[in-house]
N, C-alpha and C positions, 0 to 999 in steps of 0.2 A: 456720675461715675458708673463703669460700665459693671454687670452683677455675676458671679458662675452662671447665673438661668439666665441672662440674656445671651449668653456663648452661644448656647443651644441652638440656637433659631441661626446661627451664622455659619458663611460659607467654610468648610471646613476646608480652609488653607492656612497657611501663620497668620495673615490678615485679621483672622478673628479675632485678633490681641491686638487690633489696629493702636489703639489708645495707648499702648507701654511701646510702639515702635517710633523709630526718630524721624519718619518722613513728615516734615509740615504739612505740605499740600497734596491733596491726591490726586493730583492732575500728574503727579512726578514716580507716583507709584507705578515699579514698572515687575512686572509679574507675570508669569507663567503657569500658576496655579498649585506654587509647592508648600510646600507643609502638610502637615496632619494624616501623617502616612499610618499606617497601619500601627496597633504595639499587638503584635501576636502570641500565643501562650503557645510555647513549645508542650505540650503536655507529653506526648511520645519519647520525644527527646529526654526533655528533662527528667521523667517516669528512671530512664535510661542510667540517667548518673544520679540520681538520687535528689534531683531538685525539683521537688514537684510543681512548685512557684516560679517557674522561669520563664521570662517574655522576653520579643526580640522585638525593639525597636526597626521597621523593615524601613530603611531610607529610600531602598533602588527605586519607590516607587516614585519619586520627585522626579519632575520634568526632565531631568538632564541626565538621570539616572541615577540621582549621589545627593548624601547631604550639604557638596557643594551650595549645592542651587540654594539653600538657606541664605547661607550668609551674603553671596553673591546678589542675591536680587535685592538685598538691603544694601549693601554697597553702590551697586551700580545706580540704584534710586538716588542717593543721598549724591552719588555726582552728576546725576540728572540733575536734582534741583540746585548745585553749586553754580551749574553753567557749565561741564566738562565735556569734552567729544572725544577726549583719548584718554584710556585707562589701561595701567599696566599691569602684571603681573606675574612671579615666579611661580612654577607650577608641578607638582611628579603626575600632573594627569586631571584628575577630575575639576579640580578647582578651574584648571585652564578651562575644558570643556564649557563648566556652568558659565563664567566670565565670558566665553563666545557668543552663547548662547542669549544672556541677558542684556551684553552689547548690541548684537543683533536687532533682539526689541526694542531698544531705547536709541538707536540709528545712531550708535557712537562707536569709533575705531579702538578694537582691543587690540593690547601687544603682550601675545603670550611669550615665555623664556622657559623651555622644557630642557629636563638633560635627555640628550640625543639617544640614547637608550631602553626611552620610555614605551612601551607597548604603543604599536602603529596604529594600536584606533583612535588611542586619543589626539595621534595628532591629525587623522584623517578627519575627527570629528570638528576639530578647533578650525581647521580651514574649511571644514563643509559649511561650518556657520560665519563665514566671511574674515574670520582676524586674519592678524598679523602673528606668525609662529616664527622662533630662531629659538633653535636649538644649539644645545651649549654639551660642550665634552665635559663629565663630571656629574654633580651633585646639585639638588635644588639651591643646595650653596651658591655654587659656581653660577646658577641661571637669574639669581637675586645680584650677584657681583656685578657681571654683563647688564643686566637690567639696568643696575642702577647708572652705570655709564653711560647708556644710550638713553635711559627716558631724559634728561636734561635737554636734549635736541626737540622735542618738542610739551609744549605746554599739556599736561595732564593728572591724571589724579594716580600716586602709588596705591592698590592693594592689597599690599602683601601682606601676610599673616599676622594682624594684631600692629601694625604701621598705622593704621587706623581704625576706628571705634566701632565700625559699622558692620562688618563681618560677626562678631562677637554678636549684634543684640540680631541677629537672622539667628546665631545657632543656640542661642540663649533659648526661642521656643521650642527647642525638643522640651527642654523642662518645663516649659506651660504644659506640653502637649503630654509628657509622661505622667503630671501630677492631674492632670484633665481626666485623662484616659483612666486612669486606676482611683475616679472617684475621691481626688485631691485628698490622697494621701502620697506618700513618695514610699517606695522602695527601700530595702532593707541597705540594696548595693546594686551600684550601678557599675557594669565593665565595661570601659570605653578603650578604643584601639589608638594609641596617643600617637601623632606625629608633634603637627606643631599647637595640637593642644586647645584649641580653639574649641568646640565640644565643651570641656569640664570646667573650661572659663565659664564661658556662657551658660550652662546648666545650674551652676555654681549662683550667678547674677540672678537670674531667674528665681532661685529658691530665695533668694534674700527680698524680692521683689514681690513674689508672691508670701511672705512671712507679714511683710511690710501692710500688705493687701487685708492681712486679717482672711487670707484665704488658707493659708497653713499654718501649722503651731511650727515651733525653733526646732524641731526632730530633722538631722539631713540624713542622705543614702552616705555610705562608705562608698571611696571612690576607690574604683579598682585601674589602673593604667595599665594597659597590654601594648607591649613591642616588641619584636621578634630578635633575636639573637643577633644576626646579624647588624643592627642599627638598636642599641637600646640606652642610648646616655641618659635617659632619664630614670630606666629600670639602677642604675650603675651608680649613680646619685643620691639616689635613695638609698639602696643597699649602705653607701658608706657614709649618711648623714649627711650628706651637704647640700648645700642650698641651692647652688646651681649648678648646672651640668656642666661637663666636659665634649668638646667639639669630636664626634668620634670619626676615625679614621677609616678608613675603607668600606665605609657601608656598604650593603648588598642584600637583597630582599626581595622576595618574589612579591610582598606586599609592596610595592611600590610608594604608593601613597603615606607610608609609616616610614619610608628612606629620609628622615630628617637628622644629619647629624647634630644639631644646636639647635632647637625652638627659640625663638624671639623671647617666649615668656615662661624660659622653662624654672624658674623662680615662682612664679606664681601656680604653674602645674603641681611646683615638689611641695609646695604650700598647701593647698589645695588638698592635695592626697596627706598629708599629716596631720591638718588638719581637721580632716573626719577621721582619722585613724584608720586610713585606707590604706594601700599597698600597692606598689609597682612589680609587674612578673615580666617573662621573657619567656617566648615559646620560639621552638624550632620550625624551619621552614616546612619538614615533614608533620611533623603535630600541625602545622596550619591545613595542609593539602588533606591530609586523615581528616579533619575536622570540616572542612568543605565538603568532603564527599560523605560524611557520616551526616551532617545537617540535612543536605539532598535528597538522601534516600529515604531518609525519617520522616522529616517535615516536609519536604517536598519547598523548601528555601530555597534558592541557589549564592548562596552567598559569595560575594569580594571576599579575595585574602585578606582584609585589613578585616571585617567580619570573621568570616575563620577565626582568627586571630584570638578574637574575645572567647567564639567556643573550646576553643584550645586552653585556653587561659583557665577554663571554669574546674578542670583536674587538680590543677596546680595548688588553686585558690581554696579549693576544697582541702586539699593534704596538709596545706600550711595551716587550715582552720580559719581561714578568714570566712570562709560562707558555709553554712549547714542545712540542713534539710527542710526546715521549716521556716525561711527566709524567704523574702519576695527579691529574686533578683531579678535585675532586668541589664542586656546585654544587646551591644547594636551592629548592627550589619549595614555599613557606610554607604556599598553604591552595590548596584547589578552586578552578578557575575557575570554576566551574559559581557560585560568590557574585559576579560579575563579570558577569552576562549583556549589561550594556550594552556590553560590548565585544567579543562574539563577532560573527564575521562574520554575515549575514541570508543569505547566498548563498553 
């Protein structure tokens, strides 16, 4: 069995956890060299609002740009060693991209399904790396509906958010890598920018896995879920008690990647958050854009809006009393801003 001091000595990618991930053979592991990205201490920042203990999980720095690439390179492995050559998927952007990307490496035909409104680089990036793109008028809904009509024409593997198990144990190693990184302890509270929730599943798995492990004591992080006004059926869930969301109606969000009207699991997300005694907030599109450029200037971050998103969040979170001063909070920042350039300031 493998030890914390044998980690050490290994290549710092998720692979260092090779032993708790699902691929049999390594011949099928198909990789780009993502994981174990940075957890950085906002000290400036934090100083700023009062949290001296704040760290930012930095994802952009994964092969593709985004914490896609996690779960993706464990997906697209596990249909390498199926026997697949076509894999599909619904996408508002990154997830498409990494799917291109680790298709690419493993010499199999991806079929991305974007809503046709999605910022041009992702989809200039999805055909830079060889797929198959079709764009759908609407909602990642609507790119999942289409999807699911056209993959039956040919034999492949769906997927889609949590349709299968393999995406989940790719994003499950943030939580190796956040309880690694801060010397296996875990965080007081962790803010994650929730679309379809994937993240706090997986982190979630992780903590129980490493408890399992005799590598941590039963102590979890309170989970904080951040989505923006404009799309927040799970923020709206919470608030009124119930268990699972309502499909919401005209989404709209500069965070693109948090445009999920209905998560596949969002049962288990409002679970999840209730059960540490966590909390769902809802930040405005301006509080995202102020929080991008205030990260910037401070830390010299450049974070995604689904990033922002959490910074924005840490105000709110504060007022209601859920995080106080001498908490280790740790807060993540999904993909590059640098795929974002429409919102960078010109001046």
């Amino acid at each position: 069995m493998v030890t914390k001091t044998a980690l050490l000595s290994r290549p710092s990618t998720l692979w260092r956890y090779r032993e708790f991930l699902p691929v049999v053979r390594d011949e099928n592991i198909v990789t780009l060299g993502e994981g174990f990205t940075p957890l950085v201490h906002l000290r400036k920042f934090g100083a700023k609002i009062g949290l001296p203990n704040l760290w930012l999980k930095e994802e952009a720095l994964n092969p593709t740009g985004s914490f896609k690439s996690r779960g993706l390179c464990l997906a697209v492995s596990k249909a390498k060693e199926f026997g697949f050559t076509n894999v599909f998927l619904p996408s508002a952007g990154n997830a498409g991209s990494a799917l291109a990307a680790y298709a690419a490496q493993a010499g199999m035909e991806a079929h991305v399904f974007l809503p046709a409104d999605t910022p041009e680089i992702f989809k200039r990036e999805i055909r830079t790396y060889g797929a198959h793109l079709v764009e759908v008028n609407g909602t990642i809904s609507d790119a999942a509906k289409l999807m699911n009509e056209m993959k039956n024409q040919l034999a492949g593997f769906d997927l889609s958010t949590l349709k299968e198990p393999y995406r989940v144990e790719g994003k499950k190693t943030l939580g190796y890598e956040i309880a690694e990184q801060l010397e296996w302890t875990l965080p007081d509270v962790i803010v994650y920018p929730t679309g379809g929730g994937t993240g706090i599943i997986g982190m979630w798995k992780a903590f129980d896995e490493l408890e399992t492990l005799g590598w941590i004591g039963p102590e979890r992080p309170r989970m904080g879920a951040v989505q923006p006004v404009g799309c927040a059926p799970i923020v709206k869930a919470w608030e009124q008690g119930k268990p699972e969301s309502e499909f919401w109606k005209g989404s709209e969000t500069i965070a693109t990647g948090l445009r999920v009207p209905k998560a596949f699991a969002d049962w288990l997300i409002l679970k999840i958050i209730r059960d540490t005694d966590g909390m769902a907030v809802a930040v405005s599109e301006d509080e995202i854009l102020k929080a991008l450029n205030e990260l910037a200037k401070t830390e010299g971050v450049l974070a995604c809006p689904e990033g922002a998103a959490t910074v924005a969040a840490l105000e709110h979170l504060k007022r209601k009393g859920f995080i106080s001063s001498g908490q280790t909070v740790v807060i993540l920042n999904t993909a590059s801003g640098l795929k974002y350039p429409e919102h960078l300031q010109l001046a």
